[in-house]
C-alpha positions, 0 to 999 in steps of 0.5 A: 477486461479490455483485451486487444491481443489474442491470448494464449488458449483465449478467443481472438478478439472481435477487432483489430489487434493491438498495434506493436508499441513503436519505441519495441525494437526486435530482437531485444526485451520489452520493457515494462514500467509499473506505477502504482497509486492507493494502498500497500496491497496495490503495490504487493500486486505489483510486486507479483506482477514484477516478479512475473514479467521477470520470470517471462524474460520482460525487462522491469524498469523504474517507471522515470525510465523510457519503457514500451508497455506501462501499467497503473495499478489505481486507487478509486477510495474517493473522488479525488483518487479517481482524479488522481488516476486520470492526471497519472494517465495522461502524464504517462502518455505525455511521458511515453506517447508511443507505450501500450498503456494498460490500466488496472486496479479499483478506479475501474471497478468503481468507474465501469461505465467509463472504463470498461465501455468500449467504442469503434473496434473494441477500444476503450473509449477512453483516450490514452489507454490501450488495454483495461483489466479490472481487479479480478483480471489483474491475474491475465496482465502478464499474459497479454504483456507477453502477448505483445511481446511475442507479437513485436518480436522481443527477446527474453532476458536471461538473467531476471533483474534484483527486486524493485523494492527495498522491503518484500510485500506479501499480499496476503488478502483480499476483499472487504465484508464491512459495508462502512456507508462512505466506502465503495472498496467492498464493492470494487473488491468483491468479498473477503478471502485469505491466501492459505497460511503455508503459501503465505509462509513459502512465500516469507521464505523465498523474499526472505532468501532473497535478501529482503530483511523486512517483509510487510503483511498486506491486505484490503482488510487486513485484521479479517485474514483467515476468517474464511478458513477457520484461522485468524491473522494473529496464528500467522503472524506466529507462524510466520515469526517461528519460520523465520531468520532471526535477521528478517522482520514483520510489519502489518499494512494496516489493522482496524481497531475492532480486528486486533485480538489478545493474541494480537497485541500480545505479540507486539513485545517479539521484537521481530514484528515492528512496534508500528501498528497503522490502525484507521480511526477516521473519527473520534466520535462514537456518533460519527463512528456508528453512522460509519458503519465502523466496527469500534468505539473511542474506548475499544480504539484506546485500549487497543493502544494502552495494550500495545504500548503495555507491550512496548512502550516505544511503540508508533502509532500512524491512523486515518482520518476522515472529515466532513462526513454529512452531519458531523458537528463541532463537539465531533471534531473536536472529540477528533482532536482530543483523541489525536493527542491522547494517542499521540500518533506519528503520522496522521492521514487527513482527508475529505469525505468525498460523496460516492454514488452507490454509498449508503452515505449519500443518503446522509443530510446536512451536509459540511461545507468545504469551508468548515471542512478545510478548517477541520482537515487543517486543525487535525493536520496541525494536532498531529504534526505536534504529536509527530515531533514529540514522537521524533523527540522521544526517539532520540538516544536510542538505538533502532534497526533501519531497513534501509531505502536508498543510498545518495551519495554520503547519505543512506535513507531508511525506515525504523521498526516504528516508522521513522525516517532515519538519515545516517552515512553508509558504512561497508555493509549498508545495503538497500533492502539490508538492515542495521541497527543506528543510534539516533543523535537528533531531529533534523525536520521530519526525520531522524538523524544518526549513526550506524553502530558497527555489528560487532558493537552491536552484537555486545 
């Protein structure tokens, strides 16, 4: 960590402090503005960190709006992530010349010798930043915005602002034990550890009492929850469904193939764990998937599915796909496509392999070129499209709980228990973050079109 104000019980820094941002004025509270990039565990952290500056009297506002101290939490899974992160920091400067801009997340860890470098003083060498946490620091942000806040003289809000989100994000793990040969996030999050069961319960509780009608279970590797202490994520997933209102769902982030047990997939017919399940396949070849490194197999990752749909037929599927992984052929791809079909997904992730330095998968040869590559990621992106609208299809004239997102003038935006964007007109009770069940009347384009069922019909 780069830290240029002195930290409450910490050693002053060697250099100058930090300069106050210019648009802080005294007397009122710090704004902070937090973005996010990568993954659902990413934007779970940045919950708690909401919640945190809140509870230090910082006021936390949407990241369109003006604010004195920014944070991007960032993603470093590929090269193009790493570009992504650096775009978004310069856009945040250009947006806010005058903020303290702080970065943070798994670029950092996978680019330490840009990001934590630091140059004349003891500032990041990198321009546009101010301050720079890696993962295991992430914990010490508040504490500098705090800081800064002391500093320049801000007053604390009274009153801590409703929550960001429509849906609470409980991270409940982190860390990653698999050694996938393209992957540096085991790297850039250190090894697998799990939040205790009754702390992730506590917590289900509290989002749940503060109106939060759908509560996703997040994780850098979800399926490994509780291998460290002798439980596993099944149990609390059942614990959490037992202690919970009958009004409040589940949803899990994201599950490999090879960590869905029995006990698992028998729980897919509650009909309070939403019936989506994102399961990462990256490729339909065993060929491609053992020089993966990944721990399933085609027929493990088919089963895994007939067994949840056994559950519950209406169940959606969304995945991951990884391209052009050095010496993958024709007959691979084309076992991709075959098995994109066979499952029939609702949404698909296409990328690139993206060579990276410390990865096992840089000593691969015969190597794909951007040509083949571009056509494949095409081909994938049109054979799940297809299945996606069969999926819609099949969605309508049925009824589906909707937590809803945003409400635009006659129009409420939401998600269903299978992941479908729902379109319908808000009544009294719609609500973000509030659920309702809707009877799906069509398929308008990428989403579903509806009409929400009065509770009292509902409750027929």
């Amino acid at each position: 960590m780069i830290t240029r104000i002195p930290l409450a019980g910490a050693t002053a820094p060697q250099h100058a402090p930090v300069p106050a941002p210019a648009g802080a004025p005294a007397g009122a509270p710090l704004r902070v503005a937090l973005s996010t990039l990568g993954c659902k565990v990413n934007y779970a952290e940045m919950a708690d960190l909401a919640g945190a500056l809140a509870g230090l009297g910082c006021e936390v506002v949407p990241e369109d709006e003006p604010a004195d101290v920014r944070v991007l939490n960032s993603c470093g899974v590929t090269l193009q992530a790493d570009a992504t992160t650096r775009q978004r920091l310069q856009r945040l400067r250009r947006q806010d010349p005058s903020c303290h801009l702080i970065l943070t997340g798994c670029s950092v860890d996978a680019n330490p010798e840009r990001y934590l470098a630091t140059g004349e003083g003891g500032r990041p060498v990198v321009p546009h930043l101010d301050a720079v946490f890696a993962n295991a620091e992430k914990g010490r942000i508040a504490d500098h915005v705090a800081a800064l806040a002391a500093r320049v003289g801000a007053t604390p809000r009274s009153v801590a602002p409703a929550g960001l989100r429509s849906r609470a994000f409980l991270k409940v793990q982190d860390g990653c034990d698999h050694r996938c040969t393209y992957c540096v996030v085991w790297r850039t999050r250190g090894a697998s550890t799990s939040v205790p069961a009754e702390v992730v319960v506590a917590r289900a509780r509290a989002a749940a009492e503060a109106g939060h009608a759908e509560l996703v279970l997040t994780g850098v590797d979800l399926g490994s929850y509780g291998r460290d202490r002798g439980s596993d994520l099944a149990g609390l997933v059942r614990s959490l469904l037992d202690s919970l209102d009958a009004g409040v769902r589940l949803r899990l982030s994201s599950v490999n193939a090879n960590d869905i047990s029995e006990r698992l997939i028998a729980l897919n017919r509650d009909p309070r764990l939403c019936a989506h399940w994102h399961i990462p396949l990256q490729s339909g070849s065993d060929r491609v998937l053992r020089a993966m490194h990944r721990g399933y197999r085609r027929q493990r990752y088919l089963r895994v599915v007939e067994g949840l749909r056994n559950r519950d037929p209406d169940t959606e599927l969304t995945t991951d796909v990884m391209v052009g992984l050095p010496g993958e052929t024709e007959a691979d791809h084309q076992a991709t496509l075959s098995l994109v079909a066979e499952v029939g997904f609702l949404g698909c992730h296409v990328f690139r392999y993206s060579r990276r330095p410390g990865t096992a998968a840089v000593e691969l040869v015969e190597g794909v070129d951007t040509v083949t590559a571009r056509r494949r990621s095409a081909e994938i992106r049109a054979a799940a499209a297809a299945t996606a609208r069969d999926r819609r299809r099949r969605a309508v004239n049925a009824r589906h709980g909707v937590v809803w997102d945003r409400l635009s003038g006659q129009e409420a935006h939401g998600l269903s228990a299978g992941y479908h964007e729902v379109v319908a007109v808000p009544d009294r009770a719609t609500r973000v973050g509030g659920l309702q069940t809707v009877l799906v009347t069509g398929v308008e384009g990428d989403h579903l079109r509806g009409e929400i069922v009065p509770a009292a019909a509902d409750a027929v």
